[in-house]
C-alpha positions in Angstrom: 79.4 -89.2 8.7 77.5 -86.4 10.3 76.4 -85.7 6.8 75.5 -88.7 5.5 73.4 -88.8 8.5 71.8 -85.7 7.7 70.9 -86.1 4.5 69.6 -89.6 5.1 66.9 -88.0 7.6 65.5 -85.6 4.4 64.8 -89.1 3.4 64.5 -88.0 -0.6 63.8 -90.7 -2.9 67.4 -92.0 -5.1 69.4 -89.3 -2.7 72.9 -89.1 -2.3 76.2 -86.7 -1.5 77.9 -86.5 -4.4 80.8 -84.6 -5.8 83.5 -82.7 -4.1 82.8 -83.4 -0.5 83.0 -87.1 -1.2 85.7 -86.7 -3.6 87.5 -84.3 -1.9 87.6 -86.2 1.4 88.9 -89.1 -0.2 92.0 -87.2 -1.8 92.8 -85.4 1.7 92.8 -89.2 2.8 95.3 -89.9 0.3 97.4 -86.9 0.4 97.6 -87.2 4.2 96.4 -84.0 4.7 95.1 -82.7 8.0 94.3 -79.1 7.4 90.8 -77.9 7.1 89.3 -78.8 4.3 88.5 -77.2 0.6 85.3 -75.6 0.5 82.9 -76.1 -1.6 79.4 -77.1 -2.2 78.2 -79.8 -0.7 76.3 -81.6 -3.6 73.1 -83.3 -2.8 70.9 -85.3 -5.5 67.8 -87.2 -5.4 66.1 -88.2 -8.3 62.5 -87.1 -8.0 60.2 -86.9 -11.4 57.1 -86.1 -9.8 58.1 -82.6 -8.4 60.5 -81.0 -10.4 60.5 -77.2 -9.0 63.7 -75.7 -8.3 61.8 -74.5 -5.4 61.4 -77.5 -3.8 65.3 -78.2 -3.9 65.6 -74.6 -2.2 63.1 -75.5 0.6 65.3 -78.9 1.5 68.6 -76.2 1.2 67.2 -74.5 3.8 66.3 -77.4 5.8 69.9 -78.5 5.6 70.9 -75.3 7.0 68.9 -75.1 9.9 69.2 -78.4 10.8 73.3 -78.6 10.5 75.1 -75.1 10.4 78.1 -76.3 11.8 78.3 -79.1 8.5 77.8 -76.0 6.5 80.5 -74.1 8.1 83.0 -76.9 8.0 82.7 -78.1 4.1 80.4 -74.8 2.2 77.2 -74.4 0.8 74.8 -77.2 0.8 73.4 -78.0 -3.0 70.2 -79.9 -4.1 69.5 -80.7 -7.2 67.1 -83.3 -8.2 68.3 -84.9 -10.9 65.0 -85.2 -12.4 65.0 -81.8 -13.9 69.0 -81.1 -14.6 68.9 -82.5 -18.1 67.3 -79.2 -19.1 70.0 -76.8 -17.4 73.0 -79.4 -18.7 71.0 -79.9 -22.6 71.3 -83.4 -22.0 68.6 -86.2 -22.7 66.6 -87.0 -19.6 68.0 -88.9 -17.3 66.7 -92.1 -15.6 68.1 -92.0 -12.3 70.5 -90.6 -10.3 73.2 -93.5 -11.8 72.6 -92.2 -15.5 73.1 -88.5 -14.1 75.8 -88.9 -12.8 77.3 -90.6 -16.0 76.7 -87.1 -17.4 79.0 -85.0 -14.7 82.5 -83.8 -15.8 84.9 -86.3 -14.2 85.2 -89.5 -13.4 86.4 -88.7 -9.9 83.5 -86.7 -9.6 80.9 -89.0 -10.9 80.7 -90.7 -7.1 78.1 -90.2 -4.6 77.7 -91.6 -0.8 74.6 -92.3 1.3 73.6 -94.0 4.8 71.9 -96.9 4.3 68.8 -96.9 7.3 71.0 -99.9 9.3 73.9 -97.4 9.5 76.3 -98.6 6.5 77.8 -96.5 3.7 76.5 -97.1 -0.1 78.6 -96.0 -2.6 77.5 -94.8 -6.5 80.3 -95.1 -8.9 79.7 -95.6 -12.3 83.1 -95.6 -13.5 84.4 -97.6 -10.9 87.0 -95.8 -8.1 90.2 -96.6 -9.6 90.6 -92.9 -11.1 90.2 -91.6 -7.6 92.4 -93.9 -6.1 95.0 -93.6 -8.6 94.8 -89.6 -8.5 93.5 -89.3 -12.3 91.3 -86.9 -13.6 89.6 -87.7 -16.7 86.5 -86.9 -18.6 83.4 -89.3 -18.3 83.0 -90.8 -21.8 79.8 -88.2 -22.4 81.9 -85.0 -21.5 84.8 -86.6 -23.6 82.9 -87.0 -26.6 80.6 -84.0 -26.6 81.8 -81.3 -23.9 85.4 -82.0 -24.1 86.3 -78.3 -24.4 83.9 -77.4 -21.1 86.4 -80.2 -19.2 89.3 -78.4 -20.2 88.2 -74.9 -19.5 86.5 -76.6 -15.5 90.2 -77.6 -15.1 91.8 -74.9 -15.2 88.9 -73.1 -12.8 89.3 -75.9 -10.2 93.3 -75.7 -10.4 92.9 -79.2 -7.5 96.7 -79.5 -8.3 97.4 -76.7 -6.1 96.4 -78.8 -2.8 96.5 -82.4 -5.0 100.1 -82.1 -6.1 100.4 -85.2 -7.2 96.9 -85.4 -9.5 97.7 -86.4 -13.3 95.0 -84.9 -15.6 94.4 -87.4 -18.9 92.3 -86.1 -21.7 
């Protein structure tokens, strides 16, 4: 929550934690697990046409830092991207928002992004719906299916989640 919080108070238009913290912390849920958990980024979008610098994404990266270490420390790196610009480093057609990005990432279970509403409640983005993640499948998003299956395959075997996700079932 601490994060959510966090990232909330950059307030950056269409922003959101997306990816592995979210996903992540949902399987550890699942799996009952209560040692520490994975590392890895923790993905921040916003969607942002009217400043597109990379720069400006590393300026709110170091915000994040100085303003929650101990966030940093727990889950990894914090990572902003404005999704406004990553259509050029993915080759993809722009995108309109951070909905239709999204649409674009790897996995299904990883096309998912949280944010703290202002009143204090928790919005969800899922534009494939959550049953993949509850269910403990991993499958392509219909994009990366039809035109980057082979970059799926290849992320799978990086990720290797089956080593602390036993019981995840990859379908191609």
């Amino acid at each position: 929550m601490d994060s959510l919080k966090t990232v909330r108070d950059l307030k950056l238009p269409d922003c959101w934690i997306a990816a592995g913290l979210i996903r992540n912390s949902f399987w550890d849920h699942l799996h009952h697990l209560t040692i520490p958990p994975l590392k890895s980024d923790i993905d921040v979008i916003y969607f942002d046409p009217r400043d597109t610098r990379q720069r400006t994404e590393q300026i709110y990266e170091e915000k994040l830092r100085s303003v929650a270490p101990k966030i940093e420390a727990i889950f990894g790196n914090w990572s902003v991207k404005n999704q406004a610009r990553m259509h050029q480093v993915n080759r993809d057609r722009p995108y309109l928002d951070c909905r239709d990005a999204l649409q674009h990432w790897p996995e299904t279970v990883t096309a998912l992004a949280a944010r703290l509403t202002p009143e204090g409640n928790i919005d969800l983005l899922h534009p494939f719906g959550l049953d993949d993640l509850y269910q403990k499948r991993i499958r392509p998003c219909p994009y990366f299916k039809e035109h980057k299956l082979f970059e799926f395959k290849v992320r799978q075997d990086k990720k290797r989640w089956q080593d602390r996700w036993s019981d995840l079932e990859i379908l191609i």
